[in-house]
FIDO-38976 format. One record per residue (C-alpha): residue in one letter; residue number from 1; x negated, y, z negated. Coordinates in pm, 1 decimal. Each point is the difference from the previous one (the first is absolute). Layout:
# FIDO-38976
@resn = a resi = NUM c1 = X c2 = Y c3 = Z
...
***
This chain:
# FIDO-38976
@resn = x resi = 1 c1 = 18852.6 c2 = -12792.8 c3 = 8172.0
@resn = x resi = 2 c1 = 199.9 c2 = -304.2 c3 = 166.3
@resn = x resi = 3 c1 = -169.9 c2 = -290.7 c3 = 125.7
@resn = x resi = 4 c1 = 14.2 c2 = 87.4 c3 = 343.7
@resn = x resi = 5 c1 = -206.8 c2 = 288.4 c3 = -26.9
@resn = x resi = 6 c1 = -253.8 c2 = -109.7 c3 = -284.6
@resn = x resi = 7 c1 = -76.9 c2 = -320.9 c3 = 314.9
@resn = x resi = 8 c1 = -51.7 c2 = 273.9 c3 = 232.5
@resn = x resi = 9 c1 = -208.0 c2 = 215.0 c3 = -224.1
@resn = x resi = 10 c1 = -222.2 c2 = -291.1 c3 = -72.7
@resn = x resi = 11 c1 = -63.7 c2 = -132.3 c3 = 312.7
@resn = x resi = 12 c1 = -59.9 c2 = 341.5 c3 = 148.2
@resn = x resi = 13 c1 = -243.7 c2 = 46.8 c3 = -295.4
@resn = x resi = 14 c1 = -179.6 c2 = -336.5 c3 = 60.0
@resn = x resi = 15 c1 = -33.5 c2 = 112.3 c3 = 332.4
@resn = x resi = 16 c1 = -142.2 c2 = 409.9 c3 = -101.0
@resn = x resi = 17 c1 = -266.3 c2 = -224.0 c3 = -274.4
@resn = x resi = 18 c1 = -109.3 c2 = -223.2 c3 = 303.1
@resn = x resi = 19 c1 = -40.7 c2 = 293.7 c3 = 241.8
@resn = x resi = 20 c1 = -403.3 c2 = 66.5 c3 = 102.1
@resn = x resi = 21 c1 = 113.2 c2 = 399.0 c3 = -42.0
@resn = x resi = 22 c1 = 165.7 c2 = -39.3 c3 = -380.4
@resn = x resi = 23 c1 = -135.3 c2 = 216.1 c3 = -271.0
@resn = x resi = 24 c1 = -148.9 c2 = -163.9 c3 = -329.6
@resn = x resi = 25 c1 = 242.1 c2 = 224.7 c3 = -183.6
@resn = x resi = 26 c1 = 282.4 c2 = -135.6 c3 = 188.8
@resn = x resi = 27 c1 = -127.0 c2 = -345.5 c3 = -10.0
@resn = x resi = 28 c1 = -32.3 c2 = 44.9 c3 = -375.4
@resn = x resi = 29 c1 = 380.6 c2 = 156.8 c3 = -9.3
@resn = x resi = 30 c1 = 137.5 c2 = -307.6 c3 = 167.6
@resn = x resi = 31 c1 = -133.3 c2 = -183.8 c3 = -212.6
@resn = x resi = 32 c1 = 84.4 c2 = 121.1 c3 = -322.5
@resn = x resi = 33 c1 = 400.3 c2 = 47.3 c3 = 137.9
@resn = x resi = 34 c1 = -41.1 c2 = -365.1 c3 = 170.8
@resn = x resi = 35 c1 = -43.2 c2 = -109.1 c3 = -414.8
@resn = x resi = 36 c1 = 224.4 c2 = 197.4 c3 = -63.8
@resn = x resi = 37 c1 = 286.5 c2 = -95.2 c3 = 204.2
@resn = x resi = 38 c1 = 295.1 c2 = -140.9 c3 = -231.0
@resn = x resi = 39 c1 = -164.4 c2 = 92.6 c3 = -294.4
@resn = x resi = 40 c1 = 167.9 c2 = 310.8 c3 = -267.8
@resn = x resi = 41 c1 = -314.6 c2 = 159.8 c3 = 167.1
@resn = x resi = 42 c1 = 132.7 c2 = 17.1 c3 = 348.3
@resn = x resi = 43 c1 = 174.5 c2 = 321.8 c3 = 3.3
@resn = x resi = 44 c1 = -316.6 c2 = 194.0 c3 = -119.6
@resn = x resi = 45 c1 = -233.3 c2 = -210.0 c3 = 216.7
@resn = x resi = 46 c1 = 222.9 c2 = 108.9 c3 = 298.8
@resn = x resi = 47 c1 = 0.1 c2 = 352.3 c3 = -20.6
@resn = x resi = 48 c1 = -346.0 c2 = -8.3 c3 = -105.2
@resn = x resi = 49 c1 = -76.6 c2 = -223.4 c3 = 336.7
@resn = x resi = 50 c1 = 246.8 c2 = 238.1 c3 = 181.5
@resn = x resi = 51 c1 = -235.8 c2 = 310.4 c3 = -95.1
@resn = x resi = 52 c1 = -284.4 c2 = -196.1 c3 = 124.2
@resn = x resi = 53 c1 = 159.5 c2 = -67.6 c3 = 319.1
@resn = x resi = 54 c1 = 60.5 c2 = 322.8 c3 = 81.3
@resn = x resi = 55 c1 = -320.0 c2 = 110.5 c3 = -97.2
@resn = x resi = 56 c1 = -160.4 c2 = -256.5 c3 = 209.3
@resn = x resi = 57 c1 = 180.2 c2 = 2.3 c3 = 371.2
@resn = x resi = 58 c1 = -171.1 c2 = 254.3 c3 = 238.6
@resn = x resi = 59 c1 = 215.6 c2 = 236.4 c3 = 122.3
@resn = x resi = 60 c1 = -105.5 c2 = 59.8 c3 = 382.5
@resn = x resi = 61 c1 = -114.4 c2 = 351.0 c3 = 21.4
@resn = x resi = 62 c1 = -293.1 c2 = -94.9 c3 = -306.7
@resn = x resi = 63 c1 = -83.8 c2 = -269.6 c3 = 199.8
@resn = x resi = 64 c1 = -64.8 c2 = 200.9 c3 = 342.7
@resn = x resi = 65 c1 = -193.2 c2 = 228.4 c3 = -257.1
@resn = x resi = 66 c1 = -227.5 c2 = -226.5 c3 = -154.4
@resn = x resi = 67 c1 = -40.7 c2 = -217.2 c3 = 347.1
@resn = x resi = 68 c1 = -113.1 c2 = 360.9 c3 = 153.4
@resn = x resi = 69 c1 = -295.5 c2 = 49.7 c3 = -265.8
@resn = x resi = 70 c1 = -303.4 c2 = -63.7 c3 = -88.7
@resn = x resi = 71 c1 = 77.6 c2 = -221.3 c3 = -256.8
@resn = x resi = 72 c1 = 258.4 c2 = -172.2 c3 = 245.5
@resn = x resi = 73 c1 = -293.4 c2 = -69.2 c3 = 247.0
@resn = x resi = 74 c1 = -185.3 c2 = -152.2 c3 = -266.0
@resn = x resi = 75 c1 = 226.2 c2 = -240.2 c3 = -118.7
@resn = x resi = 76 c1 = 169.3 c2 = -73.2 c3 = 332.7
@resn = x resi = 77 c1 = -322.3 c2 = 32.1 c3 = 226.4
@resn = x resi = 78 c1 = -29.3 c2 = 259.4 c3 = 268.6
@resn = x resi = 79 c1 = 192.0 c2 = -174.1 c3 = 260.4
@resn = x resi = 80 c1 = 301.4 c2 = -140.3 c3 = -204.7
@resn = x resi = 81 c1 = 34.6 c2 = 288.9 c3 = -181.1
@resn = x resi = 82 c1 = 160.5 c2 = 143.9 c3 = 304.1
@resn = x resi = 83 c1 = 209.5 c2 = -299.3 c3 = 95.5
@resn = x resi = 84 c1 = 161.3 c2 = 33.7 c3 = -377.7
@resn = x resi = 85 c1 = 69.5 c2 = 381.1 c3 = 52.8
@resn = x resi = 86 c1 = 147.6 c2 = -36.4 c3 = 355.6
@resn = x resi = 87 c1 = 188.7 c2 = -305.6 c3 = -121.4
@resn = x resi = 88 c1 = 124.1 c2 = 224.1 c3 = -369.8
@resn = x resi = 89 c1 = 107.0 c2 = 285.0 c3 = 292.7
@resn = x resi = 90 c1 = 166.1 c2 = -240.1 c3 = 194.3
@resn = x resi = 91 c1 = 258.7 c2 = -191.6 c3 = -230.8
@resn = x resi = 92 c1 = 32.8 c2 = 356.5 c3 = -180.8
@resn = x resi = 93 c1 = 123.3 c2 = 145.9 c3 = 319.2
@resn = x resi = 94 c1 = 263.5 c2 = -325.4 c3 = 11.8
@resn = x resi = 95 c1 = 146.8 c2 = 95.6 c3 = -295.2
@resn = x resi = 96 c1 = -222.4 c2 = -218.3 c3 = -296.2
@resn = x resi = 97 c1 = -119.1 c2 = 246.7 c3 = -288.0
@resn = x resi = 98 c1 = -192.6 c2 = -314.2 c3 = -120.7
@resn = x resi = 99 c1 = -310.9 c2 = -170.8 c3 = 78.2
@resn = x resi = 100 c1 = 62.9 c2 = -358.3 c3 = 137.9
@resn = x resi = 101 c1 = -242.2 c2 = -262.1 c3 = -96.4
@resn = x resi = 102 c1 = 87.1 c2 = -264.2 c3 = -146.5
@resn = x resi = 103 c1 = -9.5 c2 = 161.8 c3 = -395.6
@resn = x resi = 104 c1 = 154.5 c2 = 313.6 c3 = 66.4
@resn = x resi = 105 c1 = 295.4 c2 = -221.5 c3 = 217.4
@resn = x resi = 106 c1 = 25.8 c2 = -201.2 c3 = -261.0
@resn = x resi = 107 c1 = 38.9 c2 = 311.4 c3 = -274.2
@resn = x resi = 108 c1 = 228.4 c2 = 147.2 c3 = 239.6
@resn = x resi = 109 c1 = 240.8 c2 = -267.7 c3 = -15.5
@resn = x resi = 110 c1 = -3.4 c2 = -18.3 c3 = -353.2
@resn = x resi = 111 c1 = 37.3 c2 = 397.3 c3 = -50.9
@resn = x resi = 112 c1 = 287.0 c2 = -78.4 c3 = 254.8
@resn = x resi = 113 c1 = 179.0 c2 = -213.6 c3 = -345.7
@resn = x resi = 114 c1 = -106.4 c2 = 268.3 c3 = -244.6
@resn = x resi = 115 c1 = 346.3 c2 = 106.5 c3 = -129.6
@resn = x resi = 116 c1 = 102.8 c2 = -368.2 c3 = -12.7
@resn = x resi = 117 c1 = -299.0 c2 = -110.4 c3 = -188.2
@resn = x resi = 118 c1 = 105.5 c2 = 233.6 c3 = -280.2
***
């Protein structure tokens, strides 16, 4: 991958590790790609951070699901629960497929590079 992007890819990942809503397996992704990066390794740390990636970002319907049950009230609370749901209808109904805090933005972005990072 050029320079251009592998700057971009870092910084957005930076910003996905420091994000109150990142994963642990995510976090621990980054890091092992961040190592890593211009290494012989890189190319099999990407698409293995890649596959995380796109296991990790929450793809809006799932997110209106889980915000909508039980367990969704339980982690969220009973009151924000609802906020996240009518928020996850919301920015689906604008066109996002994506959830949009700040990890899954941040995931987004670098899913956005995907074929260049290859």
């Amino acid at each position: 991958m050029n320079k251009e992007v592998r700057d971009y890819v870092v910084e957005k990942t930076h910003e996905m590790m420091e994000a109150y809503s990142c994963s642990q397996e995510a976090k621990d992704a980054a890091k092992v790609w961040l190592d890593a990066v211009g290494t012989d390794r890189e190319e099999e740390a990407t698409k293995a951070y890649i596959e995380e990636l796109e296991q990790d970002i929450m793809p809006l319907d799932n997110l209106i699901a889980f915000a909508e049950s039980d367990m969704g009230a339980q982690v969220f609370g009973a009151d924000k629960t609802k906020e996240v749901a009518a928020h996850a209808k919301e920015i689906k109904a604008a066109g996002a497929k994506y959830c949009d805090c700040p990890a899954c933005a941040a995931v987004e972005a670098i899913l956005e590079k995907k074929d260049q990072m290859l």
